[in-house]
TILORO-824972 format. One record per residue (C-alpha): y, z, x; residue in one letter. Coordinates in steps of 0.2 Angstrom, whole numbers, plus 5000, padded with zeros to 4 digits. Layout:
BEGIN
YZXA ...
***
This chain:
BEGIN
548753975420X 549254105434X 548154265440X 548954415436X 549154495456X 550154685451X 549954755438X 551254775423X 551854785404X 552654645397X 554154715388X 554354535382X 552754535371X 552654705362X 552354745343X 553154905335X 552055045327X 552655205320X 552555295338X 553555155343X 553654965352X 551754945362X 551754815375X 550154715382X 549754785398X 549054685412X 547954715427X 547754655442X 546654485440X 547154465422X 547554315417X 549454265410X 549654225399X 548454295387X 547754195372X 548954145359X 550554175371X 551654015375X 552954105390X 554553995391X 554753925411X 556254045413X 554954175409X 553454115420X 554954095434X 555454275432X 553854345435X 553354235448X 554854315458X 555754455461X 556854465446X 555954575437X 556054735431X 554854785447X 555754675460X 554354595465X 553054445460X 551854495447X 551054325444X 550354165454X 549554035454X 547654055455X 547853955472X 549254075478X 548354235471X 546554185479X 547854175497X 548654345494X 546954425488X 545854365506X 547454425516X 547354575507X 545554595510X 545854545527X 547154695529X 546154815522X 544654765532X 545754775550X 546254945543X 544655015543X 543854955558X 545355045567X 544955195558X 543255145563X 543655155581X 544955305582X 543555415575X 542355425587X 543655435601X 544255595593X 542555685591X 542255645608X 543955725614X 543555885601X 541855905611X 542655895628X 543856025622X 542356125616X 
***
């Protein structure tokens, strides 16, 4: 089982309508592949990698998503407490100005 980790359309796994060919979407934590799906390894490979149709790794392991979501998290966390500390800094220098 892998952890979807960017979200995407499988144009492998469609079904055709009048409006034309649907394929399953998945989001970000989903699980691939979804019930009643058997991927071949070529595919699971493709996705796992950059050679896709996005260029980039759409699936992991639930190990390798769990790593890439904490240094995500951590990232966006780092972000904000510089933000954090830029902000008062300039408030203070609009004041001074004042």
């Amino acid at each position: 089982m892998y952890t979807v980790i960017r979200a995407f359309h499988d144009l492998q796994d469609g079904k055709a309508t009048k409006a034309g060919m649907i394929y399953h979407c998945y989001e970000v934590g989903d699980v691939y592949p979804r019930e009643g799906l058997k991927p071949s390894p070529e595919r699971i490979e493709e996705l796992s990698g950059p050679h896709n149709a996005q260029g980039c790794p759409l699936i992991a392991t639930d190990a390798a998503a769990e790593a890439t979501a904490k240094l995500e998290a951590a990232a966006a966390e780092a972000k904000t407490a510089s933000e954090t500390k830029r902000a008062p800094k300039k408030t203070a220098e609009k004041k001074a100005e004042k």
